[in-house]
N, C-alpha and C positions, 0 to 999 in steps of 0.2 A: 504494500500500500504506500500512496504519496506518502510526504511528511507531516501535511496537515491532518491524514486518515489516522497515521499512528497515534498524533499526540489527541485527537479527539477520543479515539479509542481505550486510548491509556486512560482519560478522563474519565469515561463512564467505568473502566472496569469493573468501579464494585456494584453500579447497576447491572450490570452483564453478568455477572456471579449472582445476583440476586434473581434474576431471573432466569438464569442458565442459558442466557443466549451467548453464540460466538460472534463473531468479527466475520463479515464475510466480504473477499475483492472484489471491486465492482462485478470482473471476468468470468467469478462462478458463484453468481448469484443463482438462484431458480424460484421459482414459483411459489411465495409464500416468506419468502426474505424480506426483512421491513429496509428497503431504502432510506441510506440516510445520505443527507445534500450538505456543501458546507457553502456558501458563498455563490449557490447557482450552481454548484457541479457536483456530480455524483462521486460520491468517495468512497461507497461503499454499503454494507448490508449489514443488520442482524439477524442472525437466523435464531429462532426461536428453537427450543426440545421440544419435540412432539409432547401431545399431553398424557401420554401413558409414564409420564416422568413428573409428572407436576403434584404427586403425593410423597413423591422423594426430596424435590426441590421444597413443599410447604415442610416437611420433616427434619431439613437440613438446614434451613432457615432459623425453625425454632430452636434445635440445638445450639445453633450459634448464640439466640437470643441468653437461650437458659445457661449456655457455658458448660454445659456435658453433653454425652449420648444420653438419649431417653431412657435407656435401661440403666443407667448410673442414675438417675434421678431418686429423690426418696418420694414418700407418697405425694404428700404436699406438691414437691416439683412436677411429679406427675400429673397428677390434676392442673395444675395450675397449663400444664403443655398441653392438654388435653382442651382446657377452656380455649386459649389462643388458636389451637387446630381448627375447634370449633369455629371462633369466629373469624377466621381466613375461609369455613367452606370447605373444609378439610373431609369432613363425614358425608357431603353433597356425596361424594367420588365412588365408586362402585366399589368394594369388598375394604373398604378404608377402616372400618373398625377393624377386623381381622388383619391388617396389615400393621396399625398403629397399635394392636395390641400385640403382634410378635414383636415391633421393632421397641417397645418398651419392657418386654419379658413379664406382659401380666394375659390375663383371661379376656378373652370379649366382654364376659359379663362385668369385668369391673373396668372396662371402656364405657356399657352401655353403663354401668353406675353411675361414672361423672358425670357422663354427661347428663343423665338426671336430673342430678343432683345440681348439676349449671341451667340447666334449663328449667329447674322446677321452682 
């Protein structure tokens, strides 16, 4: 990429961690890469993760937020990862309790607890 692509890029990185998009050349962009312009001229693309990753990325997220893995968390932390999952949309996602309840090392049933227990 130009010099201007790099140093734009550099910028957003930790948007692009956040989201899990990469940096794409203008040259292999494809169908679904977000165009980005700097000055009138195309510099280049984000490509987005497909969304069969986007319970990994809200997962990884939180982690960072919380400052451990989910399953180093104590109950407290866990719940409290649980509420945040929740209110990202987290449980929208198709087999997501079962998934955040392995990558935590507890039971479905005490996923569907919190969340109860948050929504009640």
């Amino acid at each position: 990429m130009a010099d201007p692509a790099k140093e734009l890029f550099a910028s957003i990185g930790p948007l692009l961690d956040a989201i899990g998009g990469d940096p794409v050349h203008p040259d292999e962009m494809v169908s679904g890469d977000i165009p980005i312009e700097w000055e009138g001229e195309l510099i280049g693309a984000v490509r987005l993760p497909p969304l069969s990753h986007a319970l990994q990325l809200l997962v990884a997220r939180i982690e960072t937020e919380m400052g451990a893995p989910l399953a180093d968390l104590d109950r407290v932390g866990k719940q409290m990862a649980v509420r945040l999952l929740d209110e990202q949309g987290a449980f929208q996602l198709r087999k997501s309790i079962e998934y955040i309840a392995d990558v935590m090392g507890v039971s479905r049933i005490t996923i569907y607890n919190y969340l109860n227990a948050i929504r009640g």
